[in-house]
C-alpha positions as CSV (number, residue, x, y, z in Angstrom):
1,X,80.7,-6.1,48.1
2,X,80.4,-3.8,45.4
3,X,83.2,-3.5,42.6
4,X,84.1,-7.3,43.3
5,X,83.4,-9.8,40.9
6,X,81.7,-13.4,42.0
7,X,85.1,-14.8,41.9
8,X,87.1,-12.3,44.1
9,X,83.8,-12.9,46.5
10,X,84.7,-16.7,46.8
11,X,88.4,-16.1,47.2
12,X,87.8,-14.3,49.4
13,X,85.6,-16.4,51.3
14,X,88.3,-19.3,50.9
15,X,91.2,-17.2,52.5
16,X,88.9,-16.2,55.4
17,X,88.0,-19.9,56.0
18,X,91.4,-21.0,55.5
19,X,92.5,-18.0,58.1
20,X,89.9,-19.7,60.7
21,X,91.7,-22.9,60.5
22,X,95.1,-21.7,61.3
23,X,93.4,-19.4,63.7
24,X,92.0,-22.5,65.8
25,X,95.3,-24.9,65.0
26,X,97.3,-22.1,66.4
27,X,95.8,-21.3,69.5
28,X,94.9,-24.6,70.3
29,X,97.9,-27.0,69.2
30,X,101.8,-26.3,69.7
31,X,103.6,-26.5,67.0
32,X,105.3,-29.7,66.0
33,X,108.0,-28.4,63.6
34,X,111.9,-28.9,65.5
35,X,113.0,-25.3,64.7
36,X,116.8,-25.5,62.5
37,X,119.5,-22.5,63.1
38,X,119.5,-20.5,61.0
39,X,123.1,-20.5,59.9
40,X,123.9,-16.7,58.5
41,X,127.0,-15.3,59.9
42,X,125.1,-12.5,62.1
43,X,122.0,-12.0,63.7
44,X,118.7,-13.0,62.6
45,X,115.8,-11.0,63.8
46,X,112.2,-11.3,63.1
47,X,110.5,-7.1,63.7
48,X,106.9,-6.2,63.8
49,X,104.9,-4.0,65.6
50,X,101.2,-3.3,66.4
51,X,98.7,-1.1,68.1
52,X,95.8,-1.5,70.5
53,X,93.2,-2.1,67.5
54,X,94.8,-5.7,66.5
55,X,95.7,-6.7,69.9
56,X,93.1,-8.8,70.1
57,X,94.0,-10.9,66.8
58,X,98.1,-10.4,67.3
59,X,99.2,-13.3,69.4
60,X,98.0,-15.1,66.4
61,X,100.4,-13.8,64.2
62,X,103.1,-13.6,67.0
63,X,102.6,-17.6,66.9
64,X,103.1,-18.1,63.8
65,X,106.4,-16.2,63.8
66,X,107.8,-17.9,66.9
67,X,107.0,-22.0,65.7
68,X,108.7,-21.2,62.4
69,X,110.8,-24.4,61.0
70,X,113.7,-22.2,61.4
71,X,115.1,-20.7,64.6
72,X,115.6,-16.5,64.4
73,X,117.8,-15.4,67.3
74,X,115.1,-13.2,68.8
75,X,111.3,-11.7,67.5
76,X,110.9,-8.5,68.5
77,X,108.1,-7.0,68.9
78,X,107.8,-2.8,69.0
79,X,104.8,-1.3,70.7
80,X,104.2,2.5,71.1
81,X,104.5,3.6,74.9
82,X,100.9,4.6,74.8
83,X,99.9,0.8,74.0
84,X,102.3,-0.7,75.9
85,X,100.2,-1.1,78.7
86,X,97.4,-2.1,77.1
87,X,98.6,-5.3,75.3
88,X,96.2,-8.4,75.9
89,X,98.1,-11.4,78.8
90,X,97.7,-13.8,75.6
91,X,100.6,-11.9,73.5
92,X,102.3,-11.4,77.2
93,X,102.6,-14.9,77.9
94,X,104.4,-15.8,74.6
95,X,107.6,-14.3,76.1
96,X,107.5,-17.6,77.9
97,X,108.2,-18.9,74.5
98,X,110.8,-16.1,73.5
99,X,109.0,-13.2,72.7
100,X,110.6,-9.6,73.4
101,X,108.8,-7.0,73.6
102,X,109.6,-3.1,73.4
103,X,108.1,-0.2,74.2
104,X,109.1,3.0,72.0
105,X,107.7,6.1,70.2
106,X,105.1,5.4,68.1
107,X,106.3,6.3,64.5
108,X,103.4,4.4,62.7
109,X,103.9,1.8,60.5
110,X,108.0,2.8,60.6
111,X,108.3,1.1,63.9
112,X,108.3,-2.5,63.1
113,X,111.9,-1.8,61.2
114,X,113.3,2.0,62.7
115,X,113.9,0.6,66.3
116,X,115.7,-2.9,65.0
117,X,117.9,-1.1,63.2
118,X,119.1,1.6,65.8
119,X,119.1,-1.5,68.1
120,X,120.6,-4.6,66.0
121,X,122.7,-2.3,63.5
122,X,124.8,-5.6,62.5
123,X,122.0,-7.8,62.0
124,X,119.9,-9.4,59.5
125,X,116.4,-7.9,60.3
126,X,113.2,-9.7,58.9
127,X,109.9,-7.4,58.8
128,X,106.2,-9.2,59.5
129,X,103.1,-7.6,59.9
130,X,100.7,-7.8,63.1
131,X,97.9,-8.8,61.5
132,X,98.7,-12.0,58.6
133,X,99.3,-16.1,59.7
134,X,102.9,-16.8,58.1
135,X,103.5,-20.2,57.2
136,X,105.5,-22.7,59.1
137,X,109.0,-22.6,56.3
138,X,108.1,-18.4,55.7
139,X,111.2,-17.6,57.2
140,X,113.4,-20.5,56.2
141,X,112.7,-19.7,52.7
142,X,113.9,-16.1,52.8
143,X,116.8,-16.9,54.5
144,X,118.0,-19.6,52.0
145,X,117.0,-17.5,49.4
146,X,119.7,-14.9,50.7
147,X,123.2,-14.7,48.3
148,X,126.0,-13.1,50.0
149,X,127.7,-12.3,46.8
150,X,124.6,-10.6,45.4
151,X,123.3,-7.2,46.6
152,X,119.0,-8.5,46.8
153,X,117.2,-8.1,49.2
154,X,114.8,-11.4,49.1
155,X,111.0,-10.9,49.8
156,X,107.8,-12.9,49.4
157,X,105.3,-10.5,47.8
158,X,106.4,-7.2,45.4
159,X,104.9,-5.3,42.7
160,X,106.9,-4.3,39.7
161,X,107.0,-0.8,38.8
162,X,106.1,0.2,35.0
163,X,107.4,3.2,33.4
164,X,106.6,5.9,30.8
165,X,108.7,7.3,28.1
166,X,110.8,9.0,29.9
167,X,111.6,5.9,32.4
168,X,109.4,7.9,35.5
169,X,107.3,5.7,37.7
170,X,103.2,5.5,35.9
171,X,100.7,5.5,38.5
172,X,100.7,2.7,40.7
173,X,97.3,1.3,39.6
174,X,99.2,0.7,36.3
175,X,102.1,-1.2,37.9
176,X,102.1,-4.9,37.3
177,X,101.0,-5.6,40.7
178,X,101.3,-8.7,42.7
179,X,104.2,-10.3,40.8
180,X,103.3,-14.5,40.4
181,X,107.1,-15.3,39.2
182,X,110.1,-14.9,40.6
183,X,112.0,-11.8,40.1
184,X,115.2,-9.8,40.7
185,X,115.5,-5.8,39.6
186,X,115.9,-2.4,40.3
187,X,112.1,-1.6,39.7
188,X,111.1,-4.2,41.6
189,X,108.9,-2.9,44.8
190,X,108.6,-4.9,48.2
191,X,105.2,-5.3,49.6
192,X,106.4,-5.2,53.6
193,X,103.2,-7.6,54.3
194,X,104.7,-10.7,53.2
195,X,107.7,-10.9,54.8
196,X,111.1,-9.0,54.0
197,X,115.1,-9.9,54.9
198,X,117.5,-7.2,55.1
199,X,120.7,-7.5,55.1
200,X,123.3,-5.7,57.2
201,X,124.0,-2.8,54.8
202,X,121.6,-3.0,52.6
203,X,119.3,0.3,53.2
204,X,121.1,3.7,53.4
205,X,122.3,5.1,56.6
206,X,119.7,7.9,55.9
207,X,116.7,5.4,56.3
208,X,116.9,6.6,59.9
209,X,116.3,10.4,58.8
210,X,112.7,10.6,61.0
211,X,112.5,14.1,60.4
212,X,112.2,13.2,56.0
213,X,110.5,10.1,56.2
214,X,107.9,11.4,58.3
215,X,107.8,14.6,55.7
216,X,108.1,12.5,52.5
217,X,106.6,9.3,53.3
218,X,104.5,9.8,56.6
219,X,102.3,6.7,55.6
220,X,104.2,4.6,53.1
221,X,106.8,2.8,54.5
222,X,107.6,0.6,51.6
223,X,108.0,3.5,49.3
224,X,110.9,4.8,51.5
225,X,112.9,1.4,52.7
226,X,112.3,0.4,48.2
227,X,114.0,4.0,47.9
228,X,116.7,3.6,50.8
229,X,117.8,-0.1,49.2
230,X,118.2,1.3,46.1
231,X,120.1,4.2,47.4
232,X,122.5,2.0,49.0
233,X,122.6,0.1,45.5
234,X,120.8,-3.1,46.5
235,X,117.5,-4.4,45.1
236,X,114.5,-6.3,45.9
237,X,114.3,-9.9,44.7
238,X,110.6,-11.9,45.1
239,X,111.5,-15.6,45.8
240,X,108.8,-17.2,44.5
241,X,105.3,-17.4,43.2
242,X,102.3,-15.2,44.4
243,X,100.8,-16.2,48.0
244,X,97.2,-15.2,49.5
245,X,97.8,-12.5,52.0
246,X,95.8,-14.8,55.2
247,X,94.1,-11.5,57.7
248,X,92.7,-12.5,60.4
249,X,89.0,-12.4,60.9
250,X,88.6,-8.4,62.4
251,X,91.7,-7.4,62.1
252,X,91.4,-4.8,58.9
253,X,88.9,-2.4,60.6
254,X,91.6,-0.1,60.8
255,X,94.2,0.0,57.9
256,X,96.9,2.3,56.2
257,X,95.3,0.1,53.2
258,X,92.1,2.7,53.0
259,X,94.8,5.5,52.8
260,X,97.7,3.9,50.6
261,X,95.4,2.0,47.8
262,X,92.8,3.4,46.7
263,X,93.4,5.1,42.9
264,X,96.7,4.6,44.1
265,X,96.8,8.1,45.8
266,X,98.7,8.0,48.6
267,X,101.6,5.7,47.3
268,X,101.9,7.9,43.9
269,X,101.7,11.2,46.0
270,X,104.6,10.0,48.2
271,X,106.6,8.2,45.9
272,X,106.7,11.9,43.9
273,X,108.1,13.5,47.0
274,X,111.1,11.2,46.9
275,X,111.2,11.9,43.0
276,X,111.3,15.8,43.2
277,X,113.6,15.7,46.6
278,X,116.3,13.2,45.4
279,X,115.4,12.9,41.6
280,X,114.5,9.5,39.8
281,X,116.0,6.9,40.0
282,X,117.4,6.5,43.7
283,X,121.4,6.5,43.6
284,X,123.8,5.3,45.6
285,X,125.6,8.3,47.4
């Protein structure tokens, strides 16, 4: 692996392994957590969305979301019309178990949150990825973590942006990334993959704008919904310590990672569309 040090080598090793196990106690044991409501006064629903490449790997995550200790009202799941037909019977049997699933146009990564909020505009949405085991209290922890008189968003896994003299973004390479503390500000920036509750209200009504989002931020997600909170004048709070992003075993072969990541192109490139379109930093209009 070059560029990887022995120790990222063995962590890595440790979160496959520990991937494997939930992998096996997933698909082979019910869960025994009794699910609690959830008690917010609106909707709860848990959105993802996946294509045909991680089928084979999803109905793991889609377990994990539906034996959560607490009880959303309904986990959506979005699927592109040109997948739809194509997803495996093992993540079309878990709408035995409450599962919905919905076909719409494929809008990338932009469909596990676009189509919730045209469809559940009053509701508390929660964002998962296809691909990543979430723990059994993931969702009961964002939810108690949510302040009615505050304006955060709460989230498991953020960056924090760092700026230069004249308080613009650096390059993302040089944010402190991967925040291992709990945290609350404006220039703090959600990470979508570990889990993310939105409040009714609390992204901009233009976060629906498909024609600039798929001119601004085609690929980066995160930068638009960080840019749409902030708009609306909310920000992003992490809840808690760092966590170990758990993949499943083959299901990275095909990532917006490779695009996004590397020397921080495609998040700096995108984030400076947003900057020159609507000037730095986001305001609520």
């Amino acid at each position: 692996m070059p560029g990887l040090d022995l120790r990222e080598v063995l962590q890595r090793a440790k979160a496959a392994a520990i991937a494997q196990v939930h992998e096996i106690r997933l698909s082979l044991f019910p869960s025994a957590v009794k699910a609690s409501p959830h008690g917010l006064p609106g909707r709860l629903v848990v959105s993802l969305t996946s294509f045909h490449a991680r089928f084979h790997t999803l109905h793991l995550t889609l377990r994990s979301l539906l034996q959560q200790s607490l009880k959303p009202d309904e986990v959506v799941l979005w699927v592109g019309h040109a997948d739809f037909e194509r997803l495996p019977k093992k993540v079309l049997d878990l709408r035995r178990l409450g599962l919905t699933i919905s076909s719409c146009e494929d809008i990338r990564s932009y469909t596990k949150i676009i189509p919730s909020l045209r469809t559940y505009p009053d509701a508390f949405i929660v964002t998962a990825d296809d691909d990543v085991y979430y723990w059994d209290d993931w969702l009961k922890e964002l939810v108690e973590s949510y302040d009615p008189a505050s304006r955060l968003i709460p989230c498991h896994r953020c960056h924090l942006i760092r700026t230069d003299a004249q308080g613009l973004p650096l390059p993302y390479l040089q944010w402190e990334l991967q925040l291992d503390r709990p945290l609350a500000s404006p220039l703090v920036f959600v990470t979508g993959v570990g889990g993310v509750l939105y409040p009714p209200g609390s992204l901009h009504p233009q976060v629906l704008d498909e024609a600039q989002f798929r001119s601004l931020c085609p690929t980066t997600d995160d930068v638009w919904l960080y840019w749409m909170a902030r708009k609306a004048g909310w920000e992003f709070r992490q809840i808690g310590r760092r966590r170990r992003v758990l993949n499943w075993n083959g299901s990275q072969k095909m990532s917006l990672m490779a695009t996004n990541v590397p020397e921080g192109g495609g998040n700096d490139q995108q984030l400076g569309n947003l900057i020159r379109t609507y000037t730095w930093p986001p305001v609520t209009t």
